[in-house]
C-alpha positions, 0 to 999 in steps of 0.5 A, a space after each residue: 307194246 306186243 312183239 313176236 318172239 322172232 322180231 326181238 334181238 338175241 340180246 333181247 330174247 335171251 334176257 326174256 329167256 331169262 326173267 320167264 325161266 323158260 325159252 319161248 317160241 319164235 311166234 310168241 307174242 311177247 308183252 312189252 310194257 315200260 314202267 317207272 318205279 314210284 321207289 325211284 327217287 325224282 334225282 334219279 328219274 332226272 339223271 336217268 333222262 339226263 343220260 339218255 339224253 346226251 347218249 350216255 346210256 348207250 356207252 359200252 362198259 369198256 368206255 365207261 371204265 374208260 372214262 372213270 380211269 381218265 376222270 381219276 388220272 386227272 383228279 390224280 393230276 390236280 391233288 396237291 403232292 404229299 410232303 
């Protein structure tokens, strides 16, 4: 896939930014291709695909604290109590 440079989103534009070391021009065209790691493990391939499918991968850092705190809060909750 190729983009302009104009059609990304600042999000987007400063990463590239980022990886080339270098800004790059509002008509640049940019050369986006989407690849899988053979040294990814097939678990996590299926994780990975698991996760964007229910839209997990779209959750903010602050939901994700959230929800860990909430998931230790009720482990906390099940353990039995020391003696």
């Amino acid at each position: 896939m190729t983009l302009k440079a104009k059609d990304l989103s600042p999000d987007q534009k400063m990463v590239i930014e980022s990886l080339l070391g270098r800004s790059i021009a509002e008509n640049e065209e940019i050369s986006i291709r989407a690849t899988t790691s053979p040294s990814v493990p097939e678990w996590l391939q299926t994780s990975w695909k698991s996760a964007q499918e229910q839209g997990l991968d779209q959750l903010s850092v602050e939901e994700i604290d959230a929800e860990i705190a909430a998931a230790r809060k009720a482990r906390r909750g099940r353990l039995p109590s020391e003696q």
